[in-house]
Structure formats: C-alpha cells, structure tokens
N, C-alpha and C positions, 0 to 999 in steps of 0.2 A: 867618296867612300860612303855605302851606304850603312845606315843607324841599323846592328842588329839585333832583332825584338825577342826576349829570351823567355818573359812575363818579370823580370828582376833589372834592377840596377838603373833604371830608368829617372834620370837624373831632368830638375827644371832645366837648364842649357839645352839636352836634349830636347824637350819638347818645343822651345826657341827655335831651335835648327829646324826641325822638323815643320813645324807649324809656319812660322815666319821666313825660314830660309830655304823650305820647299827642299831639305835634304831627302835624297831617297832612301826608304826602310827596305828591312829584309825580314822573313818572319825565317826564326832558327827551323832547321828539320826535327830537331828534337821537338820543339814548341806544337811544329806538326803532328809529328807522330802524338804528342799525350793529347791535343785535340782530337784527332785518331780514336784512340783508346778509348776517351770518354765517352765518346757518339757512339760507340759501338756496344758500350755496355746500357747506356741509354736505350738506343735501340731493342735492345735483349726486354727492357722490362718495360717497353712499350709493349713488344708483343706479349709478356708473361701476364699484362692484364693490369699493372702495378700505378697503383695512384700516384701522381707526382704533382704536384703544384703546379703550374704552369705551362703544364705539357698537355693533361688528359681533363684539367679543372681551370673554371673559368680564375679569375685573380681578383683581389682584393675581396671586395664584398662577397665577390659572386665565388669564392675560391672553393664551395661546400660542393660547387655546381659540378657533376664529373661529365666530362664529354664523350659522346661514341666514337667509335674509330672513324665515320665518317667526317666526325664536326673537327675532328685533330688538327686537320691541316689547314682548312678555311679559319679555324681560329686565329691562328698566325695574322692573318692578314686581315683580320677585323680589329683584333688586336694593335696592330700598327695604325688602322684606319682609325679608331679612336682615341688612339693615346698621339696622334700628330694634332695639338689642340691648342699650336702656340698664338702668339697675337704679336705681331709689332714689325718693324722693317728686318732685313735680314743683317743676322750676327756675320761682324767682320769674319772673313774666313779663315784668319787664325786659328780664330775659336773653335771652329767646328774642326779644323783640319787636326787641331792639339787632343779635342773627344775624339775623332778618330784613331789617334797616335794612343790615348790609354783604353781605349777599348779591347784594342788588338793584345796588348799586353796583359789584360785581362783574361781572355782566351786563349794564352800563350800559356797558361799555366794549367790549361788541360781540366777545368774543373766548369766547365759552364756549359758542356750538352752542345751545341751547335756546333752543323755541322763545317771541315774545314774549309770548304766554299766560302762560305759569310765572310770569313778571319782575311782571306786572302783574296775578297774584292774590295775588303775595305782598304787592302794595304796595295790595292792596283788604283785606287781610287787616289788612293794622298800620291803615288808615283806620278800617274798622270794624268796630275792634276785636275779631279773631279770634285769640286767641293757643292757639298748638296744646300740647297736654301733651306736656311735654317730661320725660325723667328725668334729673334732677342728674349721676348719673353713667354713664360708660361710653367717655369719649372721649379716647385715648390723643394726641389731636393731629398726628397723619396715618395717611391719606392725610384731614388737615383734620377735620373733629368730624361721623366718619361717623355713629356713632351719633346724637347729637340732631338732626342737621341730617336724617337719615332720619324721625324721629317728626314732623319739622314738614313734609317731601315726602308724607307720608301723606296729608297735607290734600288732592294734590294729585289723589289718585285717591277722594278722597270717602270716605278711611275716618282711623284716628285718631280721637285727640279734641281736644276745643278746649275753652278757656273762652271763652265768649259771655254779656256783660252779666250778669255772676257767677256762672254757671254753667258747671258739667264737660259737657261734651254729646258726644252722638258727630260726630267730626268733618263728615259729610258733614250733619247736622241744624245744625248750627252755621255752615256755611256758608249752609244754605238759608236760614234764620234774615234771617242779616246782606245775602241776595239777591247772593252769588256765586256765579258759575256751578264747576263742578269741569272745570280743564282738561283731568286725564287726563293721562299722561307717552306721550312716541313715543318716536321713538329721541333718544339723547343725553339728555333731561330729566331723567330721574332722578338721575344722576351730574351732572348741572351743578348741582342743586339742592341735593348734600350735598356736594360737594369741596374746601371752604375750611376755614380755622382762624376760621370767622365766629362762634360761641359764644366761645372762648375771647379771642377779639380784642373783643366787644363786653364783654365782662363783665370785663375788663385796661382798656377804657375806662369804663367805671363806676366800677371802683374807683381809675382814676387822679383822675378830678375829685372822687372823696370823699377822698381821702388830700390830696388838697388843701386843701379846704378841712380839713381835720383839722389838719395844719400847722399853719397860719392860726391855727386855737385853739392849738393848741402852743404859739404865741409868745403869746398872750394869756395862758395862762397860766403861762408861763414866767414874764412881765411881773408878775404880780398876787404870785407869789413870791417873786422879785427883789424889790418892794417892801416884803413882807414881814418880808425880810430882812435890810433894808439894805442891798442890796450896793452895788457899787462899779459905777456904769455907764460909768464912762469904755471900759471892752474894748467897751462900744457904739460909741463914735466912729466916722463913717463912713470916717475915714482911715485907722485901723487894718483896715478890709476890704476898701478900693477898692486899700491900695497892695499887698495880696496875688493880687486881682483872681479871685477865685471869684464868679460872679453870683450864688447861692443866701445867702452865705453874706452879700454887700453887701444882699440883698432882706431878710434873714431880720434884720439888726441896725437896719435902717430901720424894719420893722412894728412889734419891740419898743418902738424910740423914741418912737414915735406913742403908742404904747398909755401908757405913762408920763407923755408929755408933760404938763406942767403940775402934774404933782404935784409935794412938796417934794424927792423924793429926786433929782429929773432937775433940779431949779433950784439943787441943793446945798444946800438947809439941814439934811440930816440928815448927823452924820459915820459914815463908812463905813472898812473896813479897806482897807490899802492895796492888797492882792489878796485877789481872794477862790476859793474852790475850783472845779475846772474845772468842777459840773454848773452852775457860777452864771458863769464868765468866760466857756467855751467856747457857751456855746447856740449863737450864732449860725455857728458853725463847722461844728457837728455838724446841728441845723436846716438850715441851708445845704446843707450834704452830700444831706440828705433830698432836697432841691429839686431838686439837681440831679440826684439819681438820676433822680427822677420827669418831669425835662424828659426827661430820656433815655429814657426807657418810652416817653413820650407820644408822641418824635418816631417811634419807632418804630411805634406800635401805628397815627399815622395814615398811616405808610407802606402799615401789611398794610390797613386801610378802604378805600385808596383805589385799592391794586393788584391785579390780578389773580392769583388765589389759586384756582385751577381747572389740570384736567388731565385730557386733552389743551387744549392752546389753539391757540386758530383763528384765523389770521390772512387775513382774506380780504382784503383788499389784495395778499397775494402767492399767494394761492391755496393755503395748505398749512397743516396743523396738527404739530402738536410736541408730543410727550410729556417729562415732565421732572418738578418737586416742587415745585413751588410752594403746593402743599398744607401741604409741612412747617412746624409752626408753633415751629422754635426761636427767627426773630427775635423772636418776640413775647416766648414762655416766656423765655428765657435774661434782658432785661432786666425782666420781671417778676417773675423772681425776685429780682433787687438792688432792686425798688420794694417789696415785702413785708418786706424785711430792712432798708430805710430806714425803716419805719413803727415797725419792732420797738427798731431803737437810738435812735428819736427816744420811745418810751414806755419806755426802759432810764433814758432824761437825767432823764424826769419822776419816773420812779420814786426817783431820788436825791434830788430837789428836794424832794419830799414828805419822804424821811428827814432832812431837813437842818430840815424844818417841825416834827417830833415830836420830835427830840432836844436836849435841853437841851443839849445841848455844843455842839450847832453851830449852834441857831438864833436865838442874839444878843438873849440876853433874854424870849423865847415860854416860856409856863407847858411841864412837858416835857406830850409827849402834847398838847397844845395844849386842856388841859382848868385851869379854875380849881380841880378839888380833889381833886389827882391824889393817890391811893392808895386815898381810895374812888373816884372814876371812874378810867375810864382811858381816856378821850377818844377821839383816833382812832389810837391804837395800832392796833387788827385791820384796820382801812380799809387798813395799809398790807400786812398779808398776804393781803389780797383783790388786792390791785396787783401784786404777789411772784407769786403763783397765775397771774397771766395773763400776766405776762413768762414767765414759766416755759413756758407751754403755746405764746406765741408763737414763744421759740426754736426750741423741736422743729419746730414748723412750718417756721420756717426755712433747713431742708435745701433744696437746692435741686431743685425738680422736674425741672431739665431735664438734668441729667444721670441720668436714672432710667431710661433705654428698658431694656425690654425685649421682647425681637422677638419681632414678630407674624406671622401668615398664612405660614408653612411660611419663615420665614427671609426672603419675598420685601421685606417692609417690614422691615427686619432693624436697624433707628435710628427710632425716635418721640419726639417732643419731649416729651410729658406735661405738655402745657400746661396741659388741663383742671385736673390735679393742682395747676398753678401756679395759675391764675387760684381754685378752689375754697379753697388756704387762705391764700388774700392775702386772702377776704372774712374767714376766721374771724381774722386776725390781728386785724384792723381792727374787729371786732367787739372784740377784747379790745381795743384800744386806746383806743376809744370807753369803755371802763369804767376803764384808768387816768388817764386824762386827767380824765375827771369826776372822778376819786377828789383828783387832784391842786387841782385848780378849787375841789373843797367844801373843802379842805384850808387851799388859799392864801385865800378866803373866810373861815375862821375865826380865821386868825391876825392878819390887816388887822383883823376887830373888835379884837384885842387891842393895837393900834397908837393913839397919838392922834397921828396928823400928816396929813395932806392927801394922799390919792395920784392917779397922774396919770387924766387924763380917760376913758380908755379901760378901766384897771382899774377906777374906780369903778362905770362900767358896767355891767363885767362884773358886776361882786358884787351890784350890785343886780338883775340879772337871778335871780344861783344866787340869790336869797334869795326868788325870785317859789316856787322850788321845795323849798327845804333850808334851816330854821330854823339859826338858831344853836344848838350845842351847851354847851348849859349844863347840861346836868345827863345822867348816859348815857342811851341809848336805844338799841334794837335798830337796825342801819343799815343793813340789807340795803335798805329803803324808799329811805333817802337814799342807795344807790349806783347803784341802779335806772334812781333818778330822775334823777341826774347823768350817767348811762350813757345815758339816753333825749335829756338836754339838748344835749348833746353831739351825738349824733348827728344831732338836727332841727338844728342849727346855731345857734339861735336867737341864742345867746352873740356868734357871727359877726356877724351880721347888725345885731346893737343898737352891736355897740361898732363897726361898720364905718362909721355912720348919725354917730358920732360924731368918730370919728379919718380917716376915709377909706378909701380901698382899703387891706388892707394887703400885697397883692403879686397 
C-alpha cells in the first residue's frame, strides 16, 4: 500500500518505511491541486512585475539584486549550480531518499511556488528507485541543507548523478533508465526544491526510531545483568515510578519487568542485598530520562516533516507571499542534540554494569574477569577497554552542534543551526553504542552461564540468541570477532525482536 502525502501526519515510522523499506508514496490530488493554486497565483505576479525573494532577486547577500525577465529562469539553474557545494563520499541513501520523502510534503501544502512537475518527479524518483548522489557533508542548516538538497535539484535539469538499480550513473541516464521525463526548473523551482532542513530532519528521524529501539535493548540488557547479579529488584516496583510520575522512567521499569519475569530472582528465591549501587537501582530513571529525551526529539522533528520549511511562502488564499526563516533548522538541531547525549549516558549506565560484571569485588561471587582461570586468562578484561574507547569518543561528540554558527554569506545569514553537524554525529554516537551495548550483552551472556538458578523468560531469550553468535569463553581468544559480531547483533535488532515474540511489546 502506498504512503499517502497529504503535507500533514507524516509520522518517523513513515519516513523508515519509506526511506529504508523503499515503500511507495502517493502525492494526494488535493495536495495537487493547492500546488496548482499556488504556481498559478505566483505566476500572476511574476508577470504583474512584483518583487519576490527568490524568484525575480538574487538570495542571501545578493537578495537587493532584482533580475530581468530574461535572467528569471537561467537563475534557477545557477542557483542550483552553486548551492551543489558538498564535500565527502556519498550519504547512505536512506538519507537522501527520507529529504526527498519531507520535501514532497512540504509542497504538499501548497505554499512554496513550484511548480507540480518538481513535487511529482521527486515522488517518481523515491518510486523507482532513483536516489541522487548526494555528499555527507556541506550543510550548515540554513537557509535549510542548501547544499545536498541542491545535488538532489540537479536531477531536475537532467544532470547530477544518481544511483539506479546499483548503479552510479549520470543523473539525466538514470532517469531515462527508470522512464522519467526531466522537468527542467522555471522560476521559483530551484530554491523551493533546496530551501528546507529536509536532510537533516529525515536522518534526526532515522536515528530517533533506531535510538529506540536501541533502548529497548538497553533494558534487555540491563535485565540479563541485573540477573546476573543478583540484584535487588524491588527499585522496579511500579509504585515507586508512577508515584514520581516520569513516563519514560514508568515505561523503562515495566520493560525490565517483563524481561525477568518468571525467573527465580523476580519470584524471590534468590537473596539479594538490601540496596544495591545506582548503575543497578537507578536504570529505570536514567533509561527513562533517555526516553523522554527522545519523545521530545520526535515531537519536534514530526513538527519540521509536517511543516512548511521554505522561503518565501505563498499564501494564495490571501494573495501574498512572505519572506521570513523557516528554513532555520535550530528546532530540530537543538533537541537532537539532548537525543545523541541521552544515547551517550544511557551507554555511560552500561558501561558500569559491565565493570560491576569483571570485578570481583562488586560482582557477588562471578570468577573476577568472568574467566574460570584467571591469571593465565584474563577473560574479558580488554572487552571492557574497547567499551571505555567508545564512551570516550561519544562524549567529545557530545558538544553540542547547535550552538556552533558560525556566519555565513557576507554576515547576511549571520546564526546557522549546524544541524547537519547534529544529525552526522548522533549517527557515530549510536554506531559506538551499538558496540558497548553488544560488549555488555556477551558480558552479561557469560556470567548467567556461571549462575545455576533459572532466569526470567526474556533474559533466557536473549542469551540464547547471543549464543547463536558468541561461544562461551572458556579458554582466551582473540575478541575483536566476538565484538564485531555483537556490534552487528545489536544493530540488526534481532535480540529485540526474539525476546519481544516472547515477553511482548516492551514500550
């Protein structure tokens, strides 16, 4: 069934499906016709002589500059020629394919002048399968992600390149290929086709629905260490969370639950100390915390999908267009920066939990190193300076992007969000967290074998999954294979999905 594009309702899952699961869209006829409307009142005050931003006047610095009717259309396409000014290998084409998916729904709401050609080559483009080479970097997050969004407007005049059915090709062969026609830009097209934070807004929703489900594991194996450890799961209680009243924090001590249930330590036959240390009491607090960061991304990020993120905007109901910033991508940037920095203390929690696993002092009986013949092995001792290595690298990342402008085009954009910067190292965060988490998982995995008690339904699960990948450590071995592998496990979700089959949703 194809996704249909209304310019409203445009949900992160959606642009998953879309982007990543190559679903086909539909642009609504209404969406059409107020595209319609617009271009046509546009057109009216092209010919009545009427200054417009970006239609009849050069932009940014030069925006004083007014063009004749000859320079109108050649603008367009100098426009595009200079604002395509990225640098670096090409962005996976999720990304581009998810800027294309909120582009459309930006021009779905009839306010951005272009005309409906552009809207609906871009939506034959995500159909079949035309994703334009794009370069990772260059896009300081306004006036919106001029550069990539210019590499993918290239398509528009049949030059660029594109990948077509796994190939690099020159854009305008690549379209012939897939049997789209090349619309060509007039006036207005070019600048309605780059003027959004639509890169960095789709790839802030990519990595909100994978930080999600990455949680999700979190508490999995927060759960599989906890049992590990004995602890004391009374701080689970659901009363102790509902009567502080955090949602994240009630969501994140109920998934736990689940995941133990049934084992001896959640039915009380194992004794436990009477408190135990915050990385073991607090999870659900701190997990929590995470969640609710990331509700707060999300609500934001499907505000910027669903709103109009262009400049000038055309109101043709009252007859007039408006210049302003809607381009600027700080809503987005600013709470994705506290979503990359909730990913970073939720793999700071793990990284404790794992030292609580190696250390004979604090882990209640565990061989130390969690090896049977410690002093000639030494188990997974180094595992946990591989864990160390990538907290490390995720703090620094953790500056935050959005207060970094620094100003552009002669002073005239003189504040940039540097969204880009936000959205590019939320993904490396989360790369490295996908590798402590695994580290954590094979960790809490080896010390359960050294347990004989019964643990709950969802942990068992879990371990029997990592064992489909990562032998028990019985004797040393090299382990960069087994971090790999648990770094890859982790990321397909698989772990998720088996023990979800078993315990239920876990939030």
């Amino acid at each position: 069934m194809s996704l249909i594009i209304t310019g409203s309702g445009l949900t992160v899952e959606n642009v998953v499906d879309v982007a990543r699961h190559h679903q086909k869209v539909e642009l609504h006829p209404e969406a059409i016709e107020r595209i319609r409307r617009c271009r046509a009142m546009l057109e009216k005050k092209i010919e009545a002589g009427e200054i417009m931003y970006g239609v009849n006047t050069g932009i940014g610095e030069f925006s004083e500059v007014v063009l004749n009717d000859d320079q109108v259309q050649d603008f367009q396409k100098y426009l595009i020629y200079n604002h395509a000014a990225g640098i670096g290998e090409a962005m996976p084409p999720e990304w581009v394919r998810g800027a294309m998916l909120g582009r459309i729904n930006v021009h779905a709401h009839g306010n951005s002048g272009c005309r409906p050609e552009i809207t609906l080559t871009l939506v034959e483009m995500l159909n079949k399968g035309v994703t334009p080479y794009v370069c990772t970097k260059g896009s300081v997050g306004a006036c919106g992600d001029l550069a990539p969004m210019s590499q993918i407007a290239l398509l528009m005049m049949g030059e660029g390149k594109a990948f077509y059915q796994g190939e690099l090709l020159e854009g305008k062969e690549a379209l012939d290929r897939a049997g789209i026609p090349v619309p060509g830009l007039k006036a207005r097209d070019g600048l309605a086709a780059i003027n959004g934070s639509n890169v960095l807004t789709a790839m802030s929703a990519i990595f909100i629905y994978d930080a999600n489900r990455w949680l999700k594991q979190a508490e999995i194996a927060a759960a599989m260490s906890l049992e590990a450890l004995k602890a004391n799961l009374k701080p689970y209680h659901h009363l102790i969370h509902e009567v502080r009243g955090f949602a994240g924090s009630v969501r994140s001590a109920a998934a736990i639950r689940k995941v133990v249930e049934g084992g001896d330590l959640a039915e009380g036959r194992i004794k436990c100390k009477v408190q135990d240390a915050y990385s073991m009491r607090s999870t659900p607090q701190v997990i929590g915390a995470a969640h609710d960061a990331l509700a707060y991304a999300r609500s934001q990020v499907e505000i910027e999908l669903n709103g109009v993120g262009d400049n000038p905007i055309f109101f043709p109901e009252l007859n007039i267009q408006l210049s302003g910033a809607n381009f600027q991508g700080s809503p987005v940037s600013l709470p994705m920066d506290m979503a990359g920095a909730a990913v970073t203390m939720v793999s700071v929690l793990s990284e404790r939990r794992l030292n609580r696993l190696n250390n004979p002092a604090l882990s209640v009986g565990l061989p130390a190193f969690l090896t049977k013949g410690a002093g000639m092995f030494s188990g997974l001792m180094l595992s946990q300076y591989t864990a160390d290595m990538q907290i490390v690298e995720q703090r620094i990342l953790c500056m935050p992007a959005s207060i970094q402008s620094i100003p552009a085009a002669a002073d005239q954009e003189d504040f940039v969000s540097m969204g880009m910067n936000t959205a590019l190292k939320n993904f490396q965060i989360l790369d490295n967290a996908y590798g402590i988490l695994g580290i954590e998982f094979m960790a809490a995995a080896q010390a359960l074998d050294f347990r004989e008690f019964s643990f709950g339904h969802g942990t068992t699960c879990a371990k029997k999954v990592i064992r489909k990948y990562v032998e028990f450590l019985d004797i040393d071995r090299p382990l960069y294979n087994d971090h790999n592998a648990m770094k890859k496990l982790v990321e397909t979700c698989e772990i998720l999905e088996e023990v979800e089959k078993v315990t239920g949703n876990l939030g």
